[in-house]
C-alpha atoms as one frame of an Amber mdcrd trajectory, in Angstrom:
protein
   4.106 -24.465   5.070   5.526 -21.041   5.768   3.262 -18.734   7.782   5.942
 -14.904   7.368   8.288 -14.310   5.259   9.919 -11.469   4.324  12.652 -10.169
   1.365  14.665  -7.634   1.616  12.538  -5.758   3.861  13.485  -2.591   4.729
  11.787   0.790   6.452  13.392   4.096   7.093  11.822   6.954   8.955  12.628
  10.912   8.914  14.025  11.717  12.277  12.648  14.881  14.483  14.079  18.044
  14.307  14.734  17.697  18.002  16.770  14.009  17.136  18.568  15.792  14.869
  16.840  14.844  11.847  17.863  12.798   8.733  17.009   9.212   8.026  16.920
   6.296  11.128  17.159   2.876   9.422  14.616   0.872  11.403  15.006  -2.018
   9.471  17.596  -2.746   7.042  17.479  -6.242   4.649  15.077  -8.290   6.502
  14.970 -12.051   5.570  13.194 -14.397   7.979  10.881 -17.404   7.198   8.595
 -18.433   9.637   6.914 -22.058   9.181   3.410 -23.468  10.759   3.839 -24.563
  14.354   6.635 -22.738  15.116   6.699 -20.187  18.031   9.260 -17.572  16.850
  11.368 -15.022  19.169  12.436 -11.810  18.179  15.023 -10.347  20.407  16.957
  -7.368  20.225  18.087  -3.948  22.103  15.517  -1.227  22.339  15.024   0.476
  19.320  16.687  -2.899  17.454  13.603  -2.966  14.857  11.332  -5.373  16.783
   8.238  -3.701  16.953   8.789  -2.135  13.889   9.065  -5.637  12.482   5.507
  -6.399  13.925   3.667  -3.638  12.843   4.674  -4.119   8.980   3.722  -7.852
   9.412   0.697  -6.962  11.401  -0.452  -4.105   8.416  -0.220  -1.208  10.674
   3.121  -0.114   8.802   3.727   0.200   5.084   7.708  -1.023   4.390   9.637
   1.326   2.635  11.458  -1.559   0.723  11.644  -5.264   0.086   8.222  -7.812
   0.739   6.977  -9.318   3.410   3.902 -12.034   3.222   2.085 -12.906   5.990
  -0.830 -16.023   5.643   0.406 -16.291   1.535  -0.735 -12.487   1.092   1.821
  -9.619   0.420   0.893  -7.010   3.531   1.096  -3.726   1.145  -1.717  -5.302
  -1.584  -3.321  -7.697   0.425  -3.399  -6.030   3.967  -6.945  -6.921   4.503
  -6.838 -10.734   3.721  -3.727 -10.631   6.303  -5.748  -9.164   8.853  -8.652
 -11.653   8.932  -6.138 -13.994   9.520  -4.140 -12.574  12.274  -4.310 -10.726
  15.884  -1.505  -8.914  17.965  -1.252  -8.644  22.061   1.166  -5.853  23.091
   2.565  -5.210  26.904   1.845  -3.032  28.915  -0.897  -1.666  26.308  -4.125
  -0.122  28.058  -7.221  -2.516  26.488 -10.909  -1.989  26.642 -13.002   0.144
  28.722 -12.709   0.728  32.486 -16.350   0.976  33.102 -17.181  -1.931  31.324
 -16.694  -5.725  33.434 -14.281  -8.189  31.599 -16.532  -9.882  29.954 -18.563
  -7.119  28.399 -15.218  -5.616  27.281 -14.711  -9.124  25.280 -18.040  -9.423
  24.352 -17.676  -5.632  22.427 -14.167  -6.712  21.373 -16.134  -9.917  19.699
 -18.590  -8.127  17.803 -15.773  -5.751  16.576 -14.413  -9.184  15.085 -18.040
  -9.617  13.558 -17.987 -13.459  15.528 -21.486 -14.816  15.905 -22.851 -13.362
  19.461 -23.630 -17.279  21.062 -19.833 -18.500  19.451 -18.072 -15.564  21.343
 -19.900 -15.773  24.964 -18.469 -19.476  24.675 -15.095 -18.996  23.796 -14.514
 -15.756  26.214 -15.859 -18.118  29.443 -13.928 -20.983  28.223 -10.620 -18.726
  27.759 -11.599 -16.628  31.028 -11.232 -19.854  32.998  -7.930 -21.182  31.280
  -6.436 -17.729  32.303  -7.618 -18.051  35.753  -9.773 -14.635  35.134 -13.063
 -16.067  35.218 -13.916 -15.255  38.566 -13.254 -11.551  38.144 -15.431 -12.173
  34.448 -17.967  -9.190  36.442 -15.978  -7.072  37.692 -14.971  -3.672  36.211
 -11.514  -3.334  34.160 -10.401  -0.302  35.994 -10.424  -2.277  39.569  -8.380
  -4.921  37.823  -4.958  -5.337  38.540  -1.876  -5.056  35.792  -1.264  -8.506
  35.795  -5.363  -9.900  35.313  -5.794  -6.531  32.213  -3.132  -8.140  30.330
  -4.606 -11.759  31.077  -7.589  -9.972  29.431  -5.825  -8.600  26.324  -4.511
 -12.232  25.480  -7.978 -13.230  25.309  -9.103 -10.937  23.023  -5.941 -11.493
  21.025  -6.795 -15.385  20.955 -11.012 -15.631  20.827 -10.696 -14.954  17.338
  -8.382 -18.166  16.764  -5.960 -16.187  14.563  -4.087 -18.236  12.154  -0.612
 -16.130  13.057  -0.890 -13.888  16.625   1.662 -11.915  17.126   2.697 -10.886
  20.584   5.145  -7.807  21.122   6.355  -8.666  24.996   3.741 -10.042  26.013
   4.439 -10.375  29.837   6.131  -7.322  29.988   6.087  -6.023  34.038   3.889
  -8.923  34.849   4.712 -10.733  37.890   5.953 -14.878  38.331   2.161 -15.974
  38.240   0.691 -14.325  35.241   3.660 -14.696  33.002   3.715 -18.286  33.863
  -0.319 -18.525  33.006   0.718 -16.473  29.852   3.193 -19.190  28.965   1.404
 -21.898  29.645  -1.543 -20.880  27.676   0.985 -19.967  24.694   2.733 -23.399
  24.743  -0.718 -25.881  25.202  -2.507 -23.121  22.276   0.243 -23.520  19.214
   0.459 -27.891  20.462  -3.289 -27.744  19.845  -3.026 -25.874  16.856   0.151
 -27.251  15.078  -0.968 -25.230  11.953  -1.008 -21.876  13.800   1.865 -19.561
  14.109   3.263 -17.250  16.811   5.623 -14.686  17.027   6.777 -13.585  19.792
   9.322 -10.796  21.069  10.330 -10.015  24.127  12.763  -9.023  26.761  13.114
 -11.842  29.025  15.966 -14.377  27.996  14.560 -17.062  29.662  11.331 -16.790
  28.320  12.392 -16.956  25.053  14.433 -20.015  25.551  11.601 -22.026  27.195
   9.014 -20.774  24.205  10.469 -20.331  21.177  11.555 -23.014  18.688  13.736
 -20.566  16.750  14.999 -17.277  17.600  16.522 -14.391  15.248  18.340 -11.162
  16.802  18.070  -7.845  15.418  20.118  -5.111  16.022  20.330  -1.628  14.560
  17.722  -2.904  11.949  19.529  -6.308  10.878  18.848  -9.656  11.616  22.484
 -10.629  12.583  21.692 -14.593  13.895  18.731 -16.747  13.550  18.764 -20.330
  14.830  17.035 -22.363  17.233  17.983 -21.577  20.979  20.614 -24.738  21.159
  22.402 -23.786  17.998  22.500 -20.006  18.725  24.182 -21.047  22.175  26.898
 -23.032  20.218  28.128 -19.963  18.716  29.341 -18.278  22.047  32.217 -21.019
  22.276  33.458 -24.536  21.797  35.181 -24.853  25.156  33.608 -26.350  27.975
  33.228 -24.671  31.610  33.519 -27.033  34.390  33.148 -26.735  38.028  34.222
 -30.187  40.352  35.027 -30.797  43.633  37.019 -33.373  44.864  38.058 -34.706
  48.662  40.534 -36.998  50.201  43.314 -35.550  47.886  46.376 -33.668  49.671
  47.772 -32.218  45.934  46.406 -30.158  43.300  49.771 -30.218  40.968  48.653
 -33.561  39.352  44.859 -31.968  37.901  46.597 -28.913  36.811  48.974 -30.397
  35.201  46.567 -32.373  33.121  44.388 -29.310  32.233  46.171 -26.255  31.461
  43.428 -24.343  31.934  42.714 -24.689  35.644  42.520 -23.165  38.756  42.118
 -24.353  42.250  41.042 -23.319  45.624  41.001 -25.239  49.169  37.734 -25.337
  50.746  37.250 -24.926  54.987  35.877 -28.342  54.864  38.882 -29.797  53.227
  37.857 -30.244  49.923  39.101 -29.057  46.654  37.531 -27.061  44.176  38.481
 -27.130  40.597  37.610 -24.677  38.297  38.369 -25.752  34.865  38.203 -24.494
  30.945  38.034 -27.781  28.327  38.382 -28.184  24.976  37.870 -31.715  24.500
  35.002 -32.830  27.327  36.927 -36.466  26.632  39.358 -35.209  29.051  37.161
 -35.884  32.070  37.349 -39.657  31.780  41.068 -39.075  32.280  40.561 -36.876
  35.611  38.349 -39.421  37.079  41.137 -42.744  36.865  43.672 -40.145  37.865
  41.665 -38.767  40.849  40.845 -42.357  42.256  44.875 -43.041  41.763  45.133
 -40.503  44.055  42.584 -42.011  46.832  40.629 -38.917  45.756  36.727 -38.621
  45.885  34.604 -36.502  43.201  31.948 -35.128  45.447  30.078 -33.597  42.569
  31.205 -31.944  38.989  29.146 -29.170  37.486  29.347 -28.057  33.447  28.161
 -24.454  33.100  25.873 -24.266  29.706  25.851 -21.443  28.021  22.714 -18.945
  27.908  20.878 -16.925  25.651  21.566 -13.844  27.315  25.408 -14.902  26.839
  24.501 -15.114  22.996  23.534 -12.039  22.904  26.137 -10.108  24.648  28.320
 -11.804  22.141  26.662 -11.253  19.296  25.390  -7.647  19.967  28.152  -6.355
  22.844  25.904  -5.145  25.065  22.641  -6.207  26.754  18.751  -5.803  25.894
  18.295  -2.439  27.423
């Protein structure tokens, strides 16, 4: 079943009179569809539409054109239905009260949620201890470090067991450990809950990759690709990058003759390195019986996949920030 979609959605904002003015298109013709189960990436350069994107879907923006539903309810005439069916996690937002311990902070977030006193206490120990945060569940916000507040704010986002959460860069300035916790906890919540939805922005490439099962890109308000991560990396090229090294051969001529696009370069151990562009990855079977012929050895060959983050650069021409 589909979780978001939006038509045709569109919002437009009047500049400042110190940016000049006149109408920014944040978003421009918006059509996504977002199913049940799926974790969903947003990614785009700043000021791309992204967050824009999640506040109309989230009801804290109106759209200035086109529809979007979120949960089966339109977010303009229905924006209160969507909201007791949804929760949002920013980075790098400042969440809850300093004086306050962690879990009193949650416990107040709880009741904001109207969830039964004796139901919340459970769920915020059991979610303090699958973020690793439930030994600091007495200790004041303010003495808590960047990484353990934002643990924090993902557990208020998920005690309320949203049906769609969506999370605007989530492990943004976080170091290795808590994004990985984040990540973890993201992965193992939507496999428990295949009828839940995320979706997810964010800035990290590789994040997105591991996450998300499909990915659009926005830029300048415009959703200009949307695929999963494997298909979006088939549009960067059909030709196939290959690294190989070889020993025991005195010529190169032979290999570069075969592939036109090669290039070669003799290593201080004696070996040969190959770099090498294919079209047609059939080719290889040819190098090998022509590289034994030789009384060559392959000590190891290498095919270069292509990334997100090249992807994007094609797609947009220049990178995130």
């Amino acid at each position: 079943m589909t979780s978001v979609k939006t038509v045709r959605l569109s919002r437009t904002f009047k500049a400042k009179k110190k940016d000049g003015g006149g109408i920014v298109q944040a978003l421009k013709d918006v059509n996504i569809e977002i199913r049940e189960g799926e974790i969903f990436g947003v990614l785009g350069p700043n000021g791309a539409g992204k967050s824009t994107l999640i506040k109309i879907l989230s009801t804290l923006l109106l759209p200035t054109d086109g529809e979007a539903y979120v949960a089966g309810y339109d977010v303009s005439k229905d924006y209160r239905r969507v909201q007791e069916r949804i929760n949002m996690v920013s980075g790098g937002e400042t969440s809850g009260y300093g004086l306050l311990t962690v879990r009193e902070n949650l416990w107040m977030f709880s009741q904001m949620y109207n969830i039964p006193s004796s139901v919340a206490k459970k769920n915020i120990d059991r979610l303090l201890k699958e973020f690793d945060l439930y030994e600091k569940r007495n200790e004041r916000v303010r003495t808590l470090s960047t990484g353990m507040r934002q643990k924090m704010n993902m557990i208020r986002g998920f005690m309320t067991d949203p049906e769609i959460i969506f999370l605007d860069e989530p492990t943004l300035g976080l170091d290795v450990g808590a994004s990985r916790t984040i990540r973890n906890f993201i992965r193992k919540w939507i496999e428990e809950h295949p009828e839940r939805t995320v979706l997810l922005t964010t800035h990290y490439m590789a994040e997105a990759e591991e996450l998300c099962d499909r990915i659009a890109i926005i830029d300048n308000g415009r959703v200009i690709a949307l695929e999963t991560p494997e298909n979006l990396k088939k549009l960067v090229t059909r030709e196939f990058p290959f690294t190989m090294v070889v020993s025991g051969m005195e010529r190169a001529d032979r290999v570069l003759r075969l592939v036109k696009n090669a290039t070669w370069k003799a290593n201080p151990d004696g070996t040969m390195k190959f770099s090498m562009i294919l079209e047609d990855e059939s080719i290889i079977a040819d190098l090998v019986s022509m590289i034994v012929e030789e009384k060559g050895k392959i000590i190891h060959i290498t095919k270069r996949e292509p990334t997100l983050e090249d992807v994007f650069i094609k797609l947009v021409g220049r990178g995130l920030d």
